[in-house]
Every structure is written in structure tokens, then in C-alpha cells.
N, C-alpha and C positions, 0 to 999 in steps of 0.2 A: 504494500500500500504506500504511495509515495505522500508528501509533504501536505498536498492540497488536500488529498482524500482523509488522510488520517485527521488533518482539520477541522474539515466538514462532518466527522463521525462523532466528533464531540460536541460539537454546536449542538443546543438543545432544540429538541421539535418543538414542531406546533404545539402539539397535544402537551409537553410538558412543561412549555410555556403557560397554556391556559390553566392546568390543575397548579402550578407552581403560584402563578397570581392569582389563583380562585382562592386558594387556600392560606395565602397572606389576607384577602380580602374579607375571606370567613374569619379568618381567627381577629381583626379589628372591629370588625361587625359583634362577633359576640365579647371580648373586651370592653364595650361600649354599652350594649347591652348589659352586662353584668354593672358598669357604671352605674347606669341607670338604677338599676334594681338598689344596690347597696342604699339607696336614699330612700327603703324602709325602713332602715337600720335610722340615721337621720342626715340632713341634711350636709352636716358636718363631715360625716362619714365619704358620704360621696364626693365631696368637692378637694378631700384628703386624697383619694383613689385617683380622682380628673387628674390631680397635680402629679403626682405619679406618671401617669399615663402619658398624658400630653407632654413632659417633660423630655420623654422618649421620642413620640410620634411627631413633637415640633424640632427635634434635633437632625441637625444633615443625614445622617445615618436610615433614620425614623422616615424622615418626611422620602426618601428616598426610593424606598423598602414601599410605604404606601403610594406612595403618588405613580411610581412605577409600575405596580401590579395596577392599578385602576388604568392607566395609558395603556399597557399591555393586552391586557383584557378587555377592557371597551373597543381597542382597535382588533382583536382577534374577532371578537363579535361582528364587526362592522364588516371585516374581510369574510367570515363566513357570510354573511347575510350578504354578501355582493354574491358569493362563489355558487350559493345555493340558487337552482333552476328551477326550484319549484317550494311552494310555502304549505305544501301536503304534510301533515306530520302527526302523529300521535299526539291528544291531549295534553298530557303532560310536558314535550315539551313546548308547546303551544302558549302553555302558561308559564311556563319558565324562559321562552324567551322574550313575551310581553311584557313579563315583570323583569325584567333585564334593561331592555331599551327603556322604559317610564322610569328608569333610575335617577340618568341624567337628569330628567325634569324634574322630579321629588326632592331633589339634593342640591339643585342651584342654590336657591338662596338659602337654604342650611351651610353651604359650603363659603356664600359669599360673608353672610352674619358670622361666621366662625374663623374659616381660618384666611379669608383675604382680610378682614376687619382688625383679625391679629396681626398681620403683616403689614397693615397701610395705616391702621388707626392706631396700635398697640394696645388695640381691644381685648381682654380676656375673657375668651370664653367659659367664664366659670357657668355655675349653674342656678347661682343667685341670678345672675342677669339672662339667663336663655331660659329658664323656667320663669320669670317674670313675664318675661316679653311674647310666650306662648299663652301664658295663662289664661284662654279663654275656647269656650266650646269649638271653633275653627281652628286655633293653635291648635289645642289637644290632638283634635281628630287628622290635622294634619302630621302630629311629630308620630300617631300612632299608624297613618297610613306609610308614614317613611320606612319606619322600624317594620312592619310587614313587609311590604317589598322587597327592601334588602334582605330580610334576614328569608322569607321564603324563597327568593330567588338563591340563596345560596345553597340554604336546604335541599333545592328541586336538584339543584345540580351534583351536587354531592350524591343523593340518591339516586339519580341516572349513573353517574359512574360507578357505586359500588352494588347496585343492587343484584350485579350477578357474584358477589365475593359472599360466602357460604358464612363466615365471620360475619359479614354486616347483616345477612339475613339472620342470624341466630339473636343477634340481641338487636333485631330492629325494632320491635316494641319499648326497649329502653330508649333508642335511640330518638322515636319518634317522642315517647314523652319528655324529654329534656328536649327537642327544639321547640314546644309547645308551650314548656314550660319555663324559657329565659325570656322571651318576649312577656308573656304575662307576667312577669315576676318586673321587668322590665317599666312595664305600663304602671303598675302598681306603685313602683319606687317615687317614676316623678310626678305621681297626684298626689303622694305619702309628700313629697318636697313643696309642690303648690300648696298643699292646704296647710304644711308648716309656714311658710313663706304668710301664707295669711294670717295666719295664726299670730305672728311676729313682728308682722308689718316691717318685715327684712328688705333692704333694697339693696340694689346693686352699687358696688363701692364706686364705679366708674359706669354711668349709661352712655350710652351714644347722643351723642346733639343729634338735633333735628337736621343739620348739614350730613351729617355722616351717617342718618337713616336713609334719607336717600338717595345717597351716594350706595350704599348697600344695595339698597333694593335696585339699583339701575347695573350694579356689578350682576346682581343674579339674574335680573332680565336680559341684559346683552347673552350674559349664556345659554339661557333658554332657546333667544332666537337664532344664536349659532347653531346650537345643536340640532333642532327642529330642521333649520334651513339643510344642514350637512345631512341629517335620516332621511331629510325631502330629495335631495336630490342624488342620495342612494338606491334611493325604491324607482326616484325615476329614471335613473339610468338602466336599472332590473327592467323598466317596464319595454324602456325603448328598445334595449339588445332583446329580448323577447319577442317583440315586434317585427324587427328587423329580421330574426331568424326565421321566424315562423310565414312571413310574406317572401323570403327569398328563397327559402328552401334548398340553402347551401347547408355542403357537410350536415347531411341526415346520416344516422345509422340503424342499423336494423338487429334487434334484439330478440332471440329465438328462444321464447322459453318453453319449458314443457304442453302446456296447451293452449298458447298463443303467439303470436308475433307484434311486438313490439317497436316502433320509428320516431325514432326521439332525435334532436338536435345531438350534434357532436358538442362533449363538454359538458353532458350530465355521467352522473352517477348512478351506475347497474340503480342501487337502492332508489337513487331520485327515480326515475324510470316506472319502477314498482309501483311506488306512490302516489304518482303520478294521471297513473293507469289504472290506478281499484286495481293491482295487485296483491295479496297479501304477502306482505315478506317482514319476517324476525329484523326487530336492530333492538338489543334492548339497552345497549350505551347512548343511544341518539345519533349514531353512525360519526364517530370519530375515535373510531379504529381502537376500543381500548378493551370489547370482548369480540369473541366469533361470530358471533348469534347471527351476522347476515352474511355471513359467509357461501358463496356458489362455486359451483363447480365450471368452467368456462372451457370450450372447445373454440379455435379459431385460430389463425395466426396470432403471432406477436406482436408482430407491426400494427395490429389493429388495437394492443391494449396500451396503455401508461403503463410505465414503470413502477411498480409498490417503493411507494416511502417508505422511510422508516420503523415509522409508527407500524405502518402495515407488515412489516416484515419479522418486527417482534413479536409482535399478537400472534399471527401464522407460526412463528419458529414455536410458539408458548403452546399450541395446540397439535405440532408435530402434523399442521396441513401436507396432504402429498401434491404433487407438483399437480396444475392445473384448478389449483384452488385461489380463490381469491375473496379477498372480501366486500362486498357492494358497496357500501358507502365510499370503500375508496377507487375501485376499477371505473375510470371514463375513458368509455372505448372508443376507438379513433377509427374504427370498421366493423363491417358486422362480427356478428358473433351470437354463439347456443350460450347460454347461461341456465341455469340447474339450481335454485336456492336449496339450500342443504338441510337447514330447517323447517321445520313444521310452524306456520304464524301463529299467534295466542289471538281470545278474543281484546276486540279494541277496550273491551270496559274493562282489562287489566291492566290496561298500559305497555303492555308488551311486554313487564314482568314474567320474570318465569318463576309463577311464584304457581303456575297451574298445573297441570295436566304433563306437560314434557316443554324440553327446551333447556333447563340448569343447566351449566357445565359443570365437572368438576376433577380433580385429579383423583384415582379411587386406583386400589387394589383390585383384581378380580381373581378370583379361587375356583377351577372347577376340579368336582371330584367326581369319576366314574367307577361303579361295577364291573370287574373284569368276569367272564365265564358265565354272566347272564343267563342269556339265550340255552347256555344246557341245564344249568337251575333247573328256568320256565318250563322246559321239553319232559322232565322228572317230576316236579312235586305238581299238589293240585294248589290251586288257584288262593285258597285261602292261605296256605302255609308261604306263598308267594308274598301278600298283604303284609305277613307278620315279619316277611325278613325283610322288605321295602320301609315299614313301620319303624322295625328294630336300626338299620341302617341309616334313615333319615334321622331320628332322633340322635345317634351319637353323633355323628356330620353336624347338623343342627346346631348341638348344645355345646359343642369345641368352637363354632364359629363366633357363636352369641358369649359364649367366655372368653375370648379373645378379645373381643369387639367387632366383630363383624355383625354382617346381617346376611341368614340366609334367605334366600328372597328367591328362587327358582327350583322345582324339584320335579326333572322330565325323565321321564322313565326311570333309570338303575343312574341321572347323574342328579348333581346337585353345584348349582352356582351361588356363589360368596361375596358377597361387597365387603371391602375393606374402607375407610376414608372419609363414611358421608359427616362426620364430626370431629376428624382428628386430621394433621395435614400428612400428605403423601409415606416421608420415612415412618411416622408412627405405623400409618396404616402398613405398611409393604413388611415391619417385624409382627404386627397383630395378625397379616395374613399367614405368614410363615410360621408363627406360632399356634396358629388353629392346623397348620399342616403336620405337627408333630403332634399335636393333641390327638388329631384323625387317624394317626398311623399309628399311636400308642393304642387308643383304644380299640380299633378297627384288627389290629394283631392280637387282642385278651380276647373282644368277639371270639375269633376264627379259631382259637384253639380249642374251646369246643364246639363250631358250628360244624364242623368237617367231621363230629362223630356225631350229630342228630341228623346232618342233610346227606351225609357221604358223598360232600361236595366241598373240596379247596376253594375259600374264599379269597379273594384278590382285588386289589382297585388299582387305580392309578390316580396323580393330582396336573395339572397344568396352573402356572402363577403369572402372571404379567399384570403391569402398572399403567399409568397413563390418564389422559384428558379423556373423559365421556360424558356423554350425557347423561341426565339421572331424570328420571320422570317415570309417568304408569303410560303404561300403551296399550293399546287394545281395539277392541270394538265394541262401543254402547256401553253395560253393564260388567260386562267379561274384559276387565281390565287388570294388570297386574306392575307393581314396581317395579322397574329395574334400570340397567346400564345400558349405553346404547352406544358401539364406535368399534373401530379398527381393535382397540384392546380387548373389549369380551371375545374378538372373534380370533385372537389370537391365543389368548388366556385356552380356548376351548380347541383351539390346534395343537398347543403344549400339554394337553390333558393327550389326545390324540398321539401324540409322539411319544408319550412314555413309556407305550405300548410296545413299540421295537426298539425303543432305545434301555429296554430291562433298568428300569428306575421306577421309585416310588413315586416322585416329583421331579417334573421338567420345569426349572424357573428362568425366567430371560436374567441376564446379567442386570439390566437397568435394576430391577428389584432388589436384586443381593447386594446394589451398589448404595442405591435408596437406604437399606436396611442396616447396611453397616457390616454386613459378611461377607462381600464378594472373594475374599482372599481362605474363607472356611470350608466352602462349598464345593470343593473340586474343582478340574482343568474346566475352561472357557471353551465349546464349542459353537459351532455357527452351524446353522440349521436353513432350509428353505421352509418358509413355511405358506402354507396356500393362502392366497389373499394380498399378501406381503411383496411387491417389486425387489422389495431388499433383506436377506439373510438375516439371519437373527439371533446375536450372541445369547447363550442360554449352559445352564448347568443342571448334571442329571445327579440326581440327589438322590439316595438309596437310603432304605431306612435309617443305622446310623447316624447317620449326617444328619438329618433332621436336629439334632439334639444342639446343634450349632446356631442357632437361630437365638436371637435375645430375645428376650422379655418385653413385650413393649411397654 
């Protein structure tokens, strides 16, 4: 990599751009908020905390840190909302990017009364004089519509980004009640400070002259109409290139999906396309490349696609996509092209949340265990004594996985499949799956010594183990629906069950797992296997009972 490239690799993207200034911008947002609040406590209290604070946030360093993420982010916005071809979009962010753009406007003259007033007048914004100067049913409900805005709009956003992280969904009931609960604590503080302030007949050490009100008030109106004017002639430059395209009918492309065809301008996005068209297609980041969920499978030349960004390149690499995958929000094809959405859409009154039916991603263990000598069992006993060794067999399978922490959640015929992972992360789950494989072969071998003198039949299994990104949801039809895992890795995991079979081992485990797990170096020599499904070879270790005993504790 020479001098330019290795350059360009560190420069941060888009996308970490935006969550980097989102997330200075949230943590000032509730800072401020909690200001507020503390003025239950009393008035004193708060304006002790302001000084503190602003101490900070009015210092070069401070003013830097925020004034930079709000340029940052308001201009990421502004460049999205140019780049975007179509204003089709789930609810959600509909209302998170309304309450994004009305920020500017909300915040003008809070901005101008504060901190241009500190800077041109040597005004301090303490909160003797900004809770004075609101104190009335229009101040109120304006300082209360500001503090919603922001603080929902950063909520909306944060929740778009992590609502596919298995961590944010486990405590997002917490989550949701603490951002419900700083604004109301918020609102409460400074009526608890106006009705002291009245109480006290407190005024402000320094007010502003009636010269320097409205000189304020004309600093936040110029902003206003800057801003207004700059959104104004954002949307109408959207409307005229729109225009333009659509009466010239240059650079069209043709979109082949499974039961349609699609002609959209050159310079949309697979996902814009979808959306565009009463498509249904998965995004449940809001399509800036930070989960798979719109991920398609594309056939066509090259020359007809864009090159994946960065961003796009790490998300894929994180999901182990195989070549000809790509993800919608960022592919604008420049030629026709077959596209394939890979997920199943949710309905719209989730928001595209995969909080339903299928869709989750997640990194999971998967464990299959088969009955070896079945089929001559079946041929010998009758049917009932069949039930009881299926019975007997699923229950100790079962209760090794559930004591390990798994979940057994599949039982087809003589096999039985294992989730590892859906609450613990990947290396945990990859020793809790390896540890219900020695649990299975301990007890599975006590079984057999005396099953082989009630049936006069050698008991035998095999295990197949492999890791990885899959989906988690129930799938089915109608009522007849069942949990489970859905990707390259179940179908792999269930080829490594398959291959134990001639490879005389107890359990076949890919390397990634023993590597996850912490034992690759316990386990025996590394082989590489072909295994069906798979373009590419697949390092794996054949594990004999023994060895099992090498596995940790998770």
C-alpha cells in the first residue's frame, strides 16, 4: 500500500464522522438536560453545575469539540439530504429527520441569547436570567419544545443505529425509560427554579438593555433566515435535478428483481429504488451501511456497479458476505443489473425493527448432533421402543445443551441442532458449545453401555460445531412456526456433523471455533476439508472422545 493509500485508510468515514459528532452532540444534550433537572434540588445547585459546565464548553478546547460536531453533523445531514433520490422512508426515520432539520430553527435564538450574547455582550448565561426571561406560558412551552426535539432526535438516532446490537435490545426497556425520564426530570427542574425565582423575587445580576435585546433577537433572526433560505434552496435544487432527469431520460438503469423490473435514474441507490417503487426491502440502520439487513445478492458486470466504501466493506467483511453480495443502501448502479434482496421485509408498523418474526442478526455457535446406525435400530424394534430411545436420547442432548447454555431448539429425526450465543458474545458461546459436546459424549457413552444389552444394538453419534453471523428468528408457515438460525453457518455446522462420519471422530469443529474458544492449539492437527455449499475449504479439527475433555468451562 503506498503513501497516498495508506493515508486515505485512516481518514475517518462518513458514517464515523456522523456517530462521532452525534454522540458528542448527545452527550451535551443530556449534560444540559441533567443541568436543568438538578434545579429540583435548588436553584443554587444548578447554577453551581452551569459554572462547571460552561467553564468547559466556553473554553477553546470545549467550544471546539461542540461547535465542530454541530458543523459536522448538520453538514452530513445536509449532504445526505442532497444525495438522497427519493424522501420514501420508514416512519421512524421520517420523524427523526424532521426533528433534525427544525433544530436549527428551535435553537436560533436560544443560541443567539446565550452564547453570541456571551461573546459580544459579556452576557452570562446563568439561569437567574434565562429562566427569568422564559418565565411565561410561551417561554415554557417553547424551552420544552426545544429540549424534545433535541433530545428525541438524538434518541431516534441512536436507536436506529443500535437496534440491531442484541446488548441494546436486552436492556432497551431500561434504556427507553431513562430517555423519558431526563427530559421530564429536566422540565420539572426549571419550573422547581421559576417558581423559586418567584418565590424570591430573584433577578438577574446583569439583564440585557433594551439595545442589546434587540440586537439579540435580530442575531437569531438573520439565522433563521439563513438557514431557511440554505434548506430552501437545497430541496430546490432536489426538485430541479429530478426534473431534469426525469424529462431527459438520460443515464436510466434497469433493475431486475425477482418479480419485477425496475428503471430508475443513474445515481440512486438499489435500497432508494425499493422504496421508491412499493418495494419491500429490510434496512433496519436507515441505510448507512452500519448493519446487513439490506443486503442483495447482484449479478451483472462490474463496470455497471460503484465501488463499496469503506463503511460498506467493513459491514460485509463483519458478516463474512460471499463475493457478489452487496448492500442496497450503498450499491448505485451505473448499468443494468439482477439484484436479489436477501432478507425477508418486516411489517411497516415495526419500523423495520427486527424485533418480529425473522431478520436479527447475530454471531451464535451452532451444535448439530446425529444418531449413527438409525435406520437398523428402526428395521428391528417396534415403533414404541423407537419413541422411548428418541425420548431417552433427546432429553440427554437437550439437558447438556441447556446446562451449558445453549438452546436446543430443532429435533429432526435421530439429529438435534444447538444454538450457542443468543445472550452471551461469540468466544463465550463457541466454549459453552464445546462444553455441551463433552457433556453429550460423557453421557451419550454411560447411555450405551447398557443400551447395547436391552436393544443388541451399538449405539453411536457423531457432532458437527461451526461459528459465525446468522440470522435468529421463527420461520414457518401460519401457525406451524419454529425458532431458529438461518445462514451459511447452520449449513455448514450440519456438513461437519456429516463429515464425522468418514472422518472416525466424535466431533468435527472448524478451527474459527477452537480459535474463538481459546483451544485451537488442544485439539489436534488442522485439516482443511471441502465442504458442500462452501467455494472455499474449510480448516477444521477431528476431535475423538478424549479430547473433548480439552474444552474450558465457559
Amino acid at each position: 500500500m503506498d503513501r497516498r493509500s495508506l493515508f486515505f485508510a485512516y481518514l475517518p468515514t462518513r458514517r464515523n464522522l456522523r456517530w462521532t459528532s452525534g454522540l458528542v452532540l448527545m452527550f451535551y444534550a443530556a449534560l444540559h438536560l441533567l443541568n436543568h433537572a438538578t434545579g429540583l434540588v435548588s436553584l443554587a445547585a444548578a447554577e453551581a453545575l452551569l459554572t462547571v459546565l460552561r467553564g468547559f464548553w466556553h473554553s477553546l478546547p470545549g467550544s471546539l469539540l461542540l461547535y465542530g460536531a454541530a458543523l459536522i453533523h448538520g453538514g452530513l445531514a445536509l449532504l445526505a439530504l442532497w444525495e438522497r433520490r427519493t424522501l420514501r422512508m420508514p416512519y421512524i426515520e421520517a420523524i427523526r429527520m424532521a426533528l433534525g432539520f427544525s433544530l436549527p430553527l428551535l435553537m436560533a435564538g436560544h443560541l443567539a441569547a446565550m452564547r453570541w450574547a456571551y461573546e459580544v455582550f459579556a452576557l452570562e448565561g446563568s439561569y437567574t436570567r434565562v429562566v427569568r426571561g422564559l418565565w411565561s406560558v410561551e417561554g415554557v412551552s417553547f424551552q420544552w419544545a426545544l429540549m424534545t426535539a433535541a433530545w428525541a432526535h438524538g434518541c431516534l438516532g441512536l436507536h436506529l443505529a443500535l437496534r440491531a446490537r442484541a446488548a441494546y435490545r436486552r436492556g432497551f426497556h431500561l434504556w427507553f425509560a431513562l430517555a423519558v425520564l431526563l427530559p421530564v426530570l429536566a422540565a420539572a427542574g426549571f419550573l422547581s427554579m421559576g417558581r423559586e425565582l418567584q418565590w424570591n423575587d430573584l433577578h438577574s445580576a446583569r439583564a440585557p438593555t433594551p439595545a442589546q435585546s434587540v440586537a439579540i433577537d435580530e442575531a437569531g433572526q438573520r439565522f433563521e433566515v439563513f438557514y431557511v433560505l440554505a434548506l430552501a434552496a437545497l430541496l430546490a435544487g432536489r426538485w430541479a435535478r429530478r426534473r431534469w432527469t426525469w424529462r431527459t431520460g438520460a443515464a436510466w438503469v434497469t433493475l431486475q428483481y425477482p418479480a419485477r423490473a425496475l428503471r430508475v435514474p443513474q445515481g440512486w441507490s438499489v435500497l432508494e429504488a425499493s422504496r421508491a417503487h412499493g418495494v419491500p426491502h429490510l434496512s433496519v440502520c436507515g441505510g448507512r451501511a452500519r448493519c446487513s439487513t439490506c443486503r442483495v445478492r447482484v449479478v451483472g458486470p462490474a463496470t455497471h456497479m460503484n465501488a463499496p466504501g469503506r463503511d460498506e466493506l467493513r459491514t460485509l467483511a463483519r458478516v463474512h458476505a460471499p463475493d457478489g453480495v452487496r448492500l442496497a443502501c450503498q450499491l448505485r448502479p451505473t448499468g443494468d443489473l439482477q439484484v436479489t434482496p436477501l432478507f425477508s421485509p418486516l411489517p411497516e408498523a415495526t419500523g423495520g425493527v427486527p424485533f418480529g418474526r425473522f431478520g436479527r442478526e447475530r454471531d451464535v455457535a451452532v451444535l448439530f448432533v446425529d444418531l449413527r446406525r438409525w435406520s437398523g435400530l428402526a428395521e428391528r424394534q417396534w415403533p414404541a421402543d423407537l419413541v422411548y430411545v428418541l425420548d431417552r436420547y433427546f432429553a440427554i442432548v437437550g439437558e447438556a445443551v441447556r446446562e451449558s447454555g445453549g438452546l436446543p431448539n430443532q429435533f429432526i429425526g435421530d439429529s438435534v441442532m444447538a444454538i450457542f450465543g443468543l445472550d452471551v458474545d461469540l468466544p463465550t458461546a463457541c466454549r459453552q458449545a464445546l462444553r455441551a459436546a463433552e457433556c453429550i459424549g460423557d453421557r451419550m457413552d454411560a447411555w450405551s453401555a447398557g443400551f447395547e444389552a436391552q436393544f443388541g444394538h451399538r449405539l453411536d453419534f457423531g457432532m458437527g460445531l461451526h461459528a459465525g453471523r446468522t440470522a435468529i428468528g421463527e420461520v414457518g408457515y401460519l401457525e406451524t412456526t419454529t425458532f431458529t438460525a438461518v445462514g451459511e453457518v447452520v449449513n455448514t455446522a450440519s456438513r461437519l456433523q456429516d463429515h464425522a462420519k468418514t472422518a472416525d471422530a466424535r466431533l468435527v469443529v472448524s478451527l474459527f471455533v477452537a480459535m474463538q474458544a481459546g483451544v485451537a492449539d488442544q485439539l489436534g492437527a488442522v485439516e482443511h476439508v471441502s465442504v458442500r455449499g462452501r467455494s472455499e475449504s474449510l480448516a477444521v479439527l477431528r476431535v475423538r472422545a478424549p479430547a473433548l475433555s480439552a474444552a474450558p468451562a465457559p
